[in-house]
C-alpha positions as CSV (number, residue, x, y, z in Angstrom):
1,X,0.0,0.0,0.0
2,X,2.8,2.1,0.5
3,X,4.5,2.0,-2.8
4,X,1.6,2.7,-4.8
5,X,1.5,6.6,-3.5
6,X,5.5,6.1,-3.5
7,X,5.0,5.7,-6.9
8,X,2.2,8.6,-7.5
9,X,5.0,10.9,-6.1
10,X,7.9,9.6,-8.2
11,X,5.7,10.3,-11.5
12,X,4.4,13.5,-10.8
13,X,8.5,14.8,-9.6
14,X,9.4,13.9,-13.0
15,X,6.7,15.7,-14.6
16,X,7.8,18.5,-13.0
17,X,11.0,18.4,-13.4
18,X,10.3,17.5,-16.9
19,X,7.9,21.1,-17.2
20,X,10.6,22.9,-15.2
21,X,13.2,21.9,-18.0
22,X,10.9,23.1,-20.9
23,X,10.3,26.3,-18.9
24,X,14.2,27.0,-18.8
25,X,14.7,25.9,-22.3
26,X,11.7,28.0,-23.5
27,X,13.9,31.0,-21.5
28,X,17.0,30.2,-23.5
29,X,15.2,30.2,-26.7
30,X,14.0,33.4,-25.6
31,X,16.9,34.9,-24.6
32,X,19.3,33.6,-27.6
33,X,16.3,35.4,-30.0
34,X,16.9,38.6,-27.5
35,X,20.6,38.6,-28.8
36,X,19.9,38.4,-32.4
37,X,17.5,40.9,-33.0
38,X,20.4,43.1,-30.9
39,X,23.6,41.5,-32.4
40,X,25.5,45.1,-31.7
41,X,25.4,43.9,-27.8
42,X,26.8,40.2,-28.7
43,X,30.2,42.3,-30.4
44,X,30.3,45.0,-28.0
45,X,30.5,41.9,-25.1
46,X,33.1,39.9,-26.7
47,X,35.5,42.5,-27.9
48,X,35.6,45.1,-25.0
49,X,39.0,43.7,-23.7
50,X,40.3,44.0,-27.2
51,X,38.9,48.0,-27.8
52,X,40.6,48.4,-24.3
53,X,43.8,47.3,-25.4
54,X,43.4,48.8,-28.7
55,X,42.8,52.1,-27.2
56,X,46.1,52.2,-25.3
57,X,48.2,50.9,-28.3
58,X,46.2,54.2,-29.7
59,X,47.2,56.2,-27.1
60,X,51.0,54.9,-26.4
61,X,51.0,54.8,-30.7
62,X,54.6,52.7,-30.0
63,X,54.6,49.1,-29.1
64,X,58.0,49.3,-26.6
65,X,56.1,47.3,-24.3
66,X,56.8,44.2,-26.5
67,X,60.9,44.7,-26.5
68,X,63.3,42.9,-24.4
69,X,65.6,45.4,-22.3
70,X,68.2,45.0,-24.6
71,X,66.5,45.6,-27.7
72,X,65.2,49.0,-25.9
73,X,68.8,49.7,-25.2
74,X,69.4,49.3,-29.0
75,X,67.3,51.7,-29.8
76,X,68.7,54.1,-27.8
77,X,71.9,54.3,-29.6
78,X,73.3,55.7,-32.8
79,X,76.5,54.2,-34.0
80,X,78.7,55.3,-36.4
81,X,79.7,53.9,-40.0
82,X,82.4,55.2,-42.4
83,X,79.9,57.1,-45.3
84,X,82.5,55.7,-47.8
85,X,83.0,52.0,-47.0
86,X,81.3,49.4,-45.3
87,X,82.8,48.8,-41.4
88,X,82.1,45.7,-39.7
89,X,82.6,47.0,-36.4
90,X,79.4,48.4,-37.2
91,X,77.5,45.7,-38.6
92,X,78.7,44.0,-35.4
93,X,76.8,46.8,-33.3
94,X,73.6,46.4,-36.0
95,X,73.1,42.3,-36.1
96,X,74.4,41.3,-32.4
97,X,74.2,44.4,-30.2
98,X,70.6,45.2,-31.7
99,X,71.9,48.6,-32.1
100,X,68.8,50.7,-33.9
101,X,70.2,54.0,-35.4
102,X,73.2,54.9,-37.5
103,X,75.0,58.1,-38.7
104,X,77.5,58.1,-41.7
105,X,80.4,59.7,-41.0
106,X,83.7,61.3,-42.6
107,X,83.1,62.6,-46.4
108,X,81.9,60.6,-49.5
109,X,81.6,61.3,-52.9
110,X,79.9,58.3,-53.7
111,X,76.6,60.1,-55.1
112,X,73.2,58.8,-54.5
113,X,72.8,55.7,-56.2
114,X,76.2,54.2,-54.5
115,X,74.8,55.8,-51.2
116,X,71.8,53.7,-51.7
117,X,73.4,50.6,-51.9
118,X,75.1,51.1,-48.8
119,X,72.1,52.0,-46.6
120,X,70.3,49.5,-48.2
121,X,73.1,46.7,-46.7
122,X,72.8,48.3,-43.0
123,X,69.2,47.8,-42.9
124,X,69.4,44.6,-43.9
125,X,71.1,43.7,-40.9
126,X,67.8,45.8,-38.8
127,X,64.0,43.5,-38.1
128,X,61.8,44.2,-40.7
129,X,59.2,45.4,-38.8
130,X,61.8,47.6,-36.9
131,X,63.9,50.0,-39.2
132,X,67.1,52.0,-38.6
133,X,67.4,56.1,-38.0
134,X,70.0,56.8,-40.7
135,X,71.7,59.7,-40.2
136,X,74.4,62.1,-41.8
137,X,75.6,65.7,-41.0
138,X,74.4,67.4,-44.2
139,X,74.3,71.1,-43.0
140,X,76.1,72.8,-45.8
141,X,79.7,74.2,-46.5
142,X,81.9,72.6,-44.6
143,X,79.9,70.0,-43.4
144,X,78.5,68.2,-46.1
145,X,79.3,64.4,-45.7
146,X,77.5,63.3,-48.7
147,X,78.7,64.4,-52.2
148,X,79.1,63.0,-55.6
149,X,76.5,62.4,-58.3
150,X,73.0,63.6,-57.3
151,X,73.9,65.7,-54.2
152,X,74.2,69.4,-54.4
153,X,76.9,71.4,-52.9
154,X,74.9,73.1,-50.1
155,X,76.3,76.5,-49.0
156,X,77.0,77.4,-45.8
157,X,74.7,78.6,-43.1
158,X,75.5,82.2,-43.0
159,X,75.0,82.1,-47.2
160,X,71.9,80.1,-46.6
161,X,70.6,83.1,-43.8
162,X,70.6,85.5,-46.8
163,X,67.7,83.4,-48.2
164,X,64.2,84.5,-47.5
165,X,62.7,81.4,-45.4
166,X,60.5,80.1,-48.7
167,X,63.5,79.9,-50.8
168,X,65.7,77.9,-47.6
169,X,62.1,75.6,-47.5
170,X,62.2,74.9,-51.0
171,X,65.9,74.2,-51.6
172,X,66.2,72.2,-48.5
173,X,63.7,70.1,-50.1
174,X,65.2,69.6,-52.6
175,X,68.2,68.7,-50.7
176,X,66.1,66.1,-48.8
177,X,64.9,64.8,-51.7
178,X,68.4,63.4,-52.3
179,X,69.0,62.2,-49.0
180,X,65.9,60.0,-49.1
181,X,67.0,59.0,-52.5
182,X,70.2,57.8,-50.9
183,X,68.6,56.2,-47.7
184,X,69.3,58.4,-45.2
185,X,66.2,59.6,-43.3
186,X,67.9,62.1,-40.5
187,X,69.5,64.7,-40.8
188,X,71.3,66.4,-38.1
189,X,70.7,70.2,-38.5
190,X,69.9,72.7,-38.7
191,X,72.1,74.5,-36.6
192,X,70.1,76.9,-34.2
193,X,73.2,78.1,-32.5
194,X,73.1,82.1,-31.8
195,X,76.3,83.4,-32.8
196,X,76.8,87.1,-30.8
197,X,77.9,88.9,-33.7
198,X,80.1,89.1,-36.7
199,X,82.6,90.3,-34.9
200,X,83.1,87.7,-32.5
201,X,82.2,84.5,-35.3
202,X,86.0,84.2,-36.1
203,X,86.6,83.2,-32.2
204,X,83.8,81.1,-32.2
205,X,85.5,77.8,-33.3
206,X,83.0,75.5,-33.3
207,X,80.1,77.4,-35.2
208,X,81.2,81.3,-36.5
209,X,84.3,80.3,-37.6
210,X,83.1,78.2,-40.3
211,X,79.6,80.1,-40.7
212,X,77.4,77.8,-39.8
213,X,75.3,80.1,-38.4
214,X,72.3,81.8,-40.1
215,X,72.1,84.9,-38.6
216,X,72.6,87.0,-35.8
217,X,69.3,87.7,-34.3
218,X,66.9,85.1,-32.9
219,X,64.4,86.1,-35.1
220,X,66.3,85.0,-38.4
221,X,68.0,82.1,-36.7
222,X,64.6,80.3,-35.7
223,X,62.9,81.5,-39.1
224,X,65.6,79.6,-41.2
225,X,66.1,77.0,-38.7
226,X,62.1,76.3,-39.2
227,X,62.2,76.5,-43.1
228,X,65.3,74.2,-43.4
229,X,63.4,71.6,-40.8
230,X,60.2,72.2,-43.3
231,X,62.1,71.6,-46.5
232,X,63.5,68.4,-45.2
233,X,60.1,67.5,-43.8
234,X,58.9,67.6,-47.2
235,X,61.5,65.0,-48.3
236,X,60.6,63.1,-45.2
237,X,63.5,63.4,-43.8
238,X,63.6,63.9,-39.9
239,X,66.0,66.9,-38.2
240,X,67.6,67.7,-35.1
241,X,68.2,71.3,-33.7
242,X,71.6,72.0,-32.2
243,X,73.4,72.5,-30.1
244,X,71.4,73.1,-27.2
245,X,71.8,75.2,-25.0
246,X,73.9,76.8,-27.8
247,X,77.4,77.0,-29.1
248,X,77.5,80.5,-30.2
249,X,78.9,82.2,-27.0
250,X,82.0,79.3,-26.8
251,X,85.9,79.6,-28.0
252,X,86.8,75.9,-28.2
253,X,85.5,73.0,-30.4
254,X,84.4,70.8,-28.2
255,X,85.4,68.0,-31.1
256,X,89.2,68.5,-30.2
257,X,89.3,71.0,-27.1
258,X,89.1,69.3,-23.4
259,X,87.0,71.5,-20.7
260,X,85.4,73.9,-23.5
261,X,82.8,76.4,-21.2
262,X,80.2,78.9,-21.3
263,X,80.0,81.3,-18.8
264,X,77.4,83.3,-20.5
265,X,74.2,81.6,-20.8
266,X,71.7,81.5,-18.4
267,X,67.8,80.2,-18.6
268,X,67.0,83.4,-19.8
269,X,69.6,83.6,-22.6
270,X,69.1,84.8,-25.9
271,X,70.0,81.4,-27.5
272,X,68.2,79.5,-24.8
273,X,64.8,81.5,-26.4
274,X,65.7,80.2,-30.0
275,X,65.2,76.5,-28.9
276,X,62.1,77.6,-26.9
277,X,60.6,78.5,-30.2
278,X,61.6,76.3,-32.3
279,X,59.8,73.9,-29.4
280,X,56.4,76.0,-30.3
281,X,57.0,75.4,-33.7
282,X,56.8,71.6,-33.1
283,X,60.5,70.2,-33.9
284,X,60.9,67.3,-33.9
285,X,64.2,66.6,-32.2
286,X,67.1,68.4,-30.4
287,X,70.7,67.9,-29.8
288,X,72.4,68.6,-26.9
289,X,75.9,70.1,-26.5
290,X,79.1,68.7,-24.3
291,X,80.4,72.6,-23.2
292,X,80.0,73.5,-19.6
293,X,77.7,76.0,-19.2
294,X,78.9,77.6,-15.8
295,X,75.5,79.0,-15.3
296,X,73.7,76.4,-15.8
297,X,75.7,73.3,-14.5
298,X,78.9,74.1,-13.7
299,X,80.3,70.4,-13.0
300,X,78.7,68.4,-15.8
301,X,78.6,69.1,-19.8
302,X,75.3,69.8,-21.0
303,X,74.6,66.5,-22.5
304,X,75.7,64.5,-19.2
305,X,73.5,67.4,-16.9
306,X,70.0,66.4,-15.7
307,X,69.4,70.6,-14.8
308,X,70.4,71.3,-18.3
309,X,68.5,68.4,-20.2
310,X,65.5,67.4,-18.0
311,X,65.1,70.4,-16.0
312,X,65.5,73.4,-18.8
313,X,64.7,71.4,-21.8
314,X,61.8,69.2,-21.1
315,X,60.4,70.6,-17.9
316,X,60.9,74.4,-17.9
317,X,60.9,74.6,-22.4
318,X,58.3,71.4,-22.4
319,X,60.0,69.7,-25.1
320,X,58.5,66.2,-25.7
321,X,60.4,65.4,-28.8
322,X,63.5,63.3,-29.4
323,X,66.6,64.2,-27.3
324,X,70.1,63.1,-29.1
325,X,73.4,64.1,-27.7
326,X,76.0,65.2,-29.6
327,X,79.0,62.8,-30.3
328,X,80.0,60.8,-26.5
329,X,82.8,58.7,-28.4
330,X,85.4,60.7,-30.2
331,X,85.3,64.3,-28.8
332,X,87.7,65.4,-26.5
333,X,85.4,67.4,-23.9
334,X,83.9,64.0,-23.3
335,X,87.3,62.1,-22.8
336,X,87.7,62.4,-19.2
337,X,84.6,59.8,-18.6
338,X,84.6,56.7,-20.0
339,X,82.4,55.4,-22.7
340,X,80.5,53.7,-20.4
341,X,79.7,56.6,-17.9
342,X,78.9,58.7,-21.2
343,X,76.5,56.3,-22.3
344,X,74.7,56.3,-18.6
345,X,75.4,59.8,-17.9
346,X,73.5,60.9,-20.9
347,X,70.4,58.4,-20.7
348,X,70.5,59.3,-16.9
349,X,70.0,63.0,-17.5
350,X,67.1,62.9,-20.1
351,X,69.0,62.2,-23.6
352,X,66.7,59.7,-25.9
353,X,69.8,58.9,-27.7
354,X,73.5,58.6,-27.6
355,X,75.2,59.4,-30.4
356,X,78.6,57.5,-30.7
357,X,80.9,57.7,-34.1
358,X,83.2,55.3,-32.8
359,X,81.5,51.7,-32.9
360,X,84.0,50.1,-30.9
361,X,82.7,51.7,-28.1
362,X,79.4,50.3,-28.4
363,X,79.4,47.2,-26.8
364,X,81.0,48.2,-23.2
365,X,78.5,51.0,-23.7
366,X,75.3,48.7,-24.4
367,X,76.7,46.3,-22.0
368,X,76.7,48.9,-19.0
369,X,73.0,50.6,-19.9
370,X,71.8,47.3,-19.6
371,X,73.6,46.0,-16.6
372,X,72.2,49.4,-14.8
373,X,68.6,49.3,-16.0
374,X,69.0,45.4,-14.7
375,X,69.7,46.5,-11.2
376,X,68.2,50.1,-11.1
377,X,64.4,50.0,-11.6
378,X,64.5,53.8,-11.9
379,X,66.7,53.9,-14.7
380,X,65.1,51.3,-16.4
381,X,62.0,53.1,-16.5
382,X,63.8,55.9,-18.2
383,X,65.2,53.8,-20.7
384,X,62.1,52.7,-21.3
385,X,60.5,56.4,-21.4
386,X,63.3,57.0,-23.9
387,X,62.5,54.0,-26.6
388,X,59.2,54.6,-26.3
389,X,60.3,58.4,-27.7
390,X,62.3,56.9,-30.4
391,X,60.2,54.3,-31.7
392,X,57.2,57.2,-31.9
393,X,59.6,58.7,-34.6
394,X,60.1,55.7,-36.1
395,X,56.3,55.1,-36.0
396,X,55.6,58.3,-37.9
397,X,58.5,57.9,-40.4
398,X,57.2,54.6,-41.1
399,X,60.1,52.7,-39.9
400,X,57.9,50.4,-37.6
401,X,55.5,47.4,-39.1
């Protein structure tokens, strides 16, 4: 008698969980027809964590997150390689030290097409998706490093001043035009050093005496400082101002004088105002200078002095743009440290890159930024800070894939 109402109960729980199951399937039907006839909800749901992420590539522009420390470190360097010949020492930097940037140096006559093959062969040895900076000083006068069929002898600065600003724009184009035929995509100048005067250019070793200034006045320095940057822009070719704070007021050449100062400028200087606008008028890089600038820092060159480089030039003039010191290998104002305390000294102090000429300095360089980033998180988040910088440029230049 008992199992018969047993039984009873047994049927009727599996008719209800039998309706209950219906119910809930009914539900999903329901709510998978809900999600259809709103499909936009379905994508915005699954792809929220990727618009986040894309949104900070967006913002950040540069993928730096994705490089080991030493290919950061690579970046951050800018190695020298004879503009007439091909130098191992250099490949060596290139292929094994990752070393990201070059600059040719000496003279060459070997015209554009020659040029071509040779820039060609160093980025070879460079990623694919991760170009080189090549580089040449290609002011004018006496510092022209590329010559030969296709290049035009550019005059000097002080001829090129005499130029209204259209004319500098459309020459320096022109100009650019052959650099980019050759391979080379920087070109360090113009030179935005404010001479004092005529009169004193002569004793001005580094700058005057060959007349690599433009002018005189800040006005007509920054005017054709602009116009040359514009012209080369055209060409897509990046620039670099120098030397900041300015070589105009100094005697020695910091290239083969030891302890070469500036006593003269101060935050407020004259020269220091010619950067500052430039800066408004959105250049793109800057160079530092190696004199001592007694009012400024009087221990440290400018390139090796955080005051100079991170406390006047990004935080009091703003300057986001690339940093790149003037040569740390071969000049003689820089001999007293050695290349491996040039190489920190500058990074340390607020310099995106470090210009060596020499590449046989580069590996006890490389080897010492990365030992210190390694064991100094500080400094590794400024090296980091610094590729970031670089790889922008190479980003907009379209030296990143």
């Amino acid at each position: 008698m008992k199992k018969r109402p047993r039984k009873q109960i047994n049927k009727l729980g599996l008719f209800g969980l039998g309706f209950a199951l219906i119910i809930v399937a009914l539900a999903a039907v329901g709510l998978n027809l809900k999600t259809k006839s709103h499909p936009e909800q379905v994508k915005k749901t699954s792809s929220s964590s990727i618009k986040n992420a894309d949104s900070s590539v967006k913002r950040e522009k540069v993928p730096s997150e994705k490089l080991s420390l030493a290919q950061e470190v690579g970046q951050l360097f800018m190695v020298g390689m004879p503009a007439a010949d091909y130098n191992e020492a250099t490949a060596y930097a290139l292929r094994d030290l990752q070393v990201g940037n070059v600059i040719l140096t000496g003279r060459s006559t070997l015209g554009v097409q020659m040029t071509k093959k040779l820039t060609t062969r160093l980025q070879d040895l460079a990623p694919e998706h991760r170009k080189l900076l090549i580089a040449c000083d290609q002011e004018g006068g006496a510092v022209q490093v590329l010559q030969g069929e296709g290049f035009t002898a550019i005059p000097d600065g002080i001829t090129q001043g005499t130029w209204q600003p259209q004319t500098l724009k459309s020459k320096a184009s022109e100009w650019g035009s052959a650099l980019a035929a050759a391979g080379v995509n920087f070109n360090l100048a113009p030179v935005a050093d404010l001479v004092a005067s005529a009169e004193f250019a002569p004793s001005n070793a580094p700058i005057g005496y060959w007349g690599r200034q433009y002018a005189y006045t800040p006005d007509e320095v920054v005017s054709h400082a602009k116009a040359f940057s514009d012209g080369m822009k055209e060409a897509q070719v990046l620039t670099t101002a120098k030397h900041f704070p300015g070589l105009g007021a100094v005697r020695g050449n910091t290239d083969t004088t030891a302890n070469v100062q500036d006593t003269k400028t101060s935050l407020t200087s004259p020269s220091v105002k010619v950067f500052e606008q430039l800066i408004e008028k959105n250049i793109s890089s800057i160079m530092t200078a190696t004199a001592i600038y007694t009012q400024l820092d009087d221990k440290m060159p400018a390139a090796f002095s955080s005051q100079v480089v991170q406390g006047l030039l990004r935080e009091k003039l703003k300057f986001k743009g690339l940093v790149i010191t003037d040569d740390l290998s071969n000049a003689a104002q820089v001999q007293a440290w050695t290349p491996a305390q040039r190489a920190s000294l500058a990074l340390e102090a607020g310099n995106d890159m470090v210009l060596a000429n020499d590449p046989a300095q580069l590996p006890e360089m490389v080897a010492h930024v990365i030992a210190k980033a390694e064991s100094e998180p500080e400094f590794a988040t400024k090296i980091h800070q610094a590729a970031t910088r670089v790889l922008k440029i190479k980003q907009q230049m379209n030296l990143l894939e």
